[in-house]
C-alpha positions as CSV (number, residue, x, y, z in Angstrom):
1,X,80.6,87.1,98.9
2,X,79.1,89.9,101.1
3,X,78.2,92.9,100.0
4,X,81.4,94.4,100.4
5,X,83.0,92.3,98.9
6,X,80.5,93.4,95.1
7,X,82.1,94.8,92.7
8,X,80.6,98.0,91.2
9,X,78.9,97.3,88.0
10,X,82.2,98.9,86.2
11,X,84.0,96.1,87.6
12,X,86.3,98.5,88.2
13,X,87.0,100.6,91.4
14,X,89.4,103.2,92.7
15,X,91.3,102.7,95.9
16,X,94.0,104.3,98.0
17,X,96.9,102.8,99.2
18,X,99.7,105.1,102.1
19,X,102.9,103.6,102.0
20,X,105.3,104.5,104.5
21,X,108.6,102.9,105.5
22,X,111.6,104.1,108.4
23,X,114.1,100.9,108.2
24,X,117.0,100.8,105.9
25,X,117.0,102.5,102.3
26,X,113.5,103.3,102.6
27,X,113.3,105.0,99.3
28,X,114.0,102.0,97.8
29,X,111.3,100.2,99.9
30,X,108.7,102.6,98.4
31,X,110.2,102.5,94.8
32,X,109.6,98.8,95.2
33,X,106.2,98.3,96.7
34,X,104.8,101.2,93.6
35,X,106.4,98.6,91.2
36,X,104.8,95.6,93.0
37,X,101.5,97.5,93.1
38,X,101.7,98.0,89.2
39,X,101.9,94.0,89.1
40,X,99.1,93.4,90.6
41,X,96.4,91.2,88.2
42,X,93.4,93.2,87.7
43,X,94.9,96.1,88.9
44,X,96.9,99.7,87.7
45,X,98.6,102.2,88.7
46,X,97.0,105.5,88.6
47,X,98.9,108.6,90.5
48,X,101.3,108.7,93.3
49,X,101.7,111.6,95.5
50,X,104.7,113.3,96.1
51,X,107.1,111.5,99.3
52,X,107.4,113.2,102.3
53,X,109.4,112.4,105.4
54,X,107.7,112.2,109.1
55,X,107.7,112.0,112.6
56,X,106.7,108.2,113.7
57,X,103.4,108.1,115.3
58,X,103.0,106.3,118.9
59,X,105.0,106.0,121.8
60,X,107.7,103.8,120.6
61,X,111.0,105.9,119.7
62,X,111.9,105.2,115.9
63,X,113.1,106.6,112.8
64,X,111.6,109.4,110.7
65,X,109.0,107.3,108.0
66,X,109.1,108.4,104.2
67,X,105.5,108.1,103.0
68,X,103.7,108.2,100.0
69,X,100.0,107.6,98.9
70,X,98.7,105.7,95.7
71,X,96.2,105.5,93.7
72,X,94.7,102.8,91.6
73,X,92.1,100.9,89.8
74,X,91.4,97.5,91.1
75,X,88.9,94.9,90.1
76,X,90.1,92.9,93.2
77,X,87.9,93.2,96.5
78,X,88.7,94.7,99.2
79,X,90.1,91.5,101.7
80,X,92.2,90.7,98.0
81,X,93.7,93.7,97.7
82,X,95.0,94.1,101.5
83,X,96.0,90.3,101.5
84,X,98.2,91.5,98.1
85,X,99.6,94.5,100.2
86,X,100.6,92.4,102.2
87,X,102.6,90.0,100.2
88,X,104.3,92.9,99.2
89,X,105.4,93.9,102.5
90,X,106.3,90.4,103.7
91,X,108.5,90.3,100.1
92,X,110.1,93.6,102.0
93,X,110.8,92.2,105.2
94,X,108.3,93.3,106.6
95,X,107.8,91.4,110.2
96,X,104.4,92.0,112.5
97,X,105.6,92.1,116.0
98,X,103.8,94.8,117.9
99,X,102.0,97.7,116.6
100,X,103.7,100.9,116.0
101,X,107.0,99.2,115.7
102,X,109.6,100.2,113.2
103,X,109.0,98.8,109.5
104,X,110.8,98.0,106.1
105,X,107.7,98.7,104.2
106,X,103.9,99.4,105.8
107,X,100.8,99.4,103.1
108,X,97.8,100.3,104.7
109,X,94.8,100.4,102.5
110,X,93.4,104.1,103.2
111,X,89.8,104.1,100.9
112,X,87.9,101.6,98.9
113,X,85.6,103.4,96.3
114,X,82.2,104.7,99.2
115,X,82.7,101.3,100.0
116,X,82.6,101.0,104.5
117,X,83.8,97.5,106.0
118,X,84.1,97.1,109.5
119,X,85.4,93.6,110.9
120,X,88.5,92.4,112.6
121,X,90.5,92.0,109.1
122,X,89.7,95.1,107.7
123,X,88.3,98.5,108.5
124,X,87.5,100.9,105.6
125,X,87.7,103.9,105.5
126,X,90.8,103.4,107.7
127,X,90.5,104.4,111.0
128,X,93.6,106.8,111.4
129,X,92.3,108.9,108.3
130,X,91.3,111.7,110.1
131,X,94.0,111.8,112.0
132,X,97.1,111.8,109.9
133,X,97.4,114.7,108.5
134,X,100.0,113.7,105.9
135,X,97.4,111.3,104.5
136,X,95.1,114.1,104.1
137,X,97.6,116.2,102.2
138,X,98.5,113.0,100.1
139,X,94.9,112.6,99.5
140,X,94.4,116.1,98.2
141,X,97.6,116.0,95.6
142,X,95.9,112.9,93.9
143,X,92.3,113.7,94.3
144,X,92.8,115.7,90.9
145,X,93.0,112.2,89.2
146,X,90.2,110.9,90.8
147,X,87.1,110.9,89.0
């Protein structure tokens, strides 16, 4: 286990999850992957923002996303918690082709506790967080659970 991949001594640690999905009933697809995310072992739900509809990002022309941001409490690592997000969009449909495409259901793990993880599986905090402005409002509605 590296050493981000320690739990705190707590054994428990907040994260932040964006959800966001622009293919068929996509409130459905988020109603769904906040139900899945409350299943996880080791794992509950804290706060979820409110859902707002975007503009895609990128080149490709698409349908407007609904997003949404969670938060929860995790004794999972890191790499367990994304390969769980992604169970949960693979149990939506959801298919990796090309980046940027359209998507039933699109988890990204956002923050990780202070924790900062850079390798090819997994980049914390993510990349695009400064850039997505919706994230940063999400952020800000469910910082007041955060402790």
């Amino acid at each position: 286990m590296s050493n981000a991949d320690a739990p705190p001594a707590s054994g428990w640690e907040r994260a932040y999850i964006a959800l966001g999905s622009n293919l068929g009933d996509r409130a459905a697809y988020l109603a769904g992957a906040l139900e899945a995310l409350a299943q996880l072992p080791e794992t509950r739900l804290v706060a979820a923002s409110r859902v707002e509809e975007t503009a895609p990002l990128g080149v490709v022309p698409q349908p407007c996303y609904l997003n949404q941001m969670v938060l929860v409490e995790t004794r999972l690592s890191p790499r367990e918690l994304l390969h769980a997000c992604r169970a949960i969009e693979e149990a939506a449909g959801r298919i990796r082709r090309t980046r940027w495409e359209s998507r039933t259901l699109d988890l990204d793990l956002v923050r990780f506790g202070c924790r900062t993880i850079t390798d090819p599986e997994l980049i914390l905090p993510h990349p695009e967080l400064p850039n997505r402005e919706f994230w940063q409002r999400e952020l800000t509605e469910l910082r007041s659970y955060d402790q």
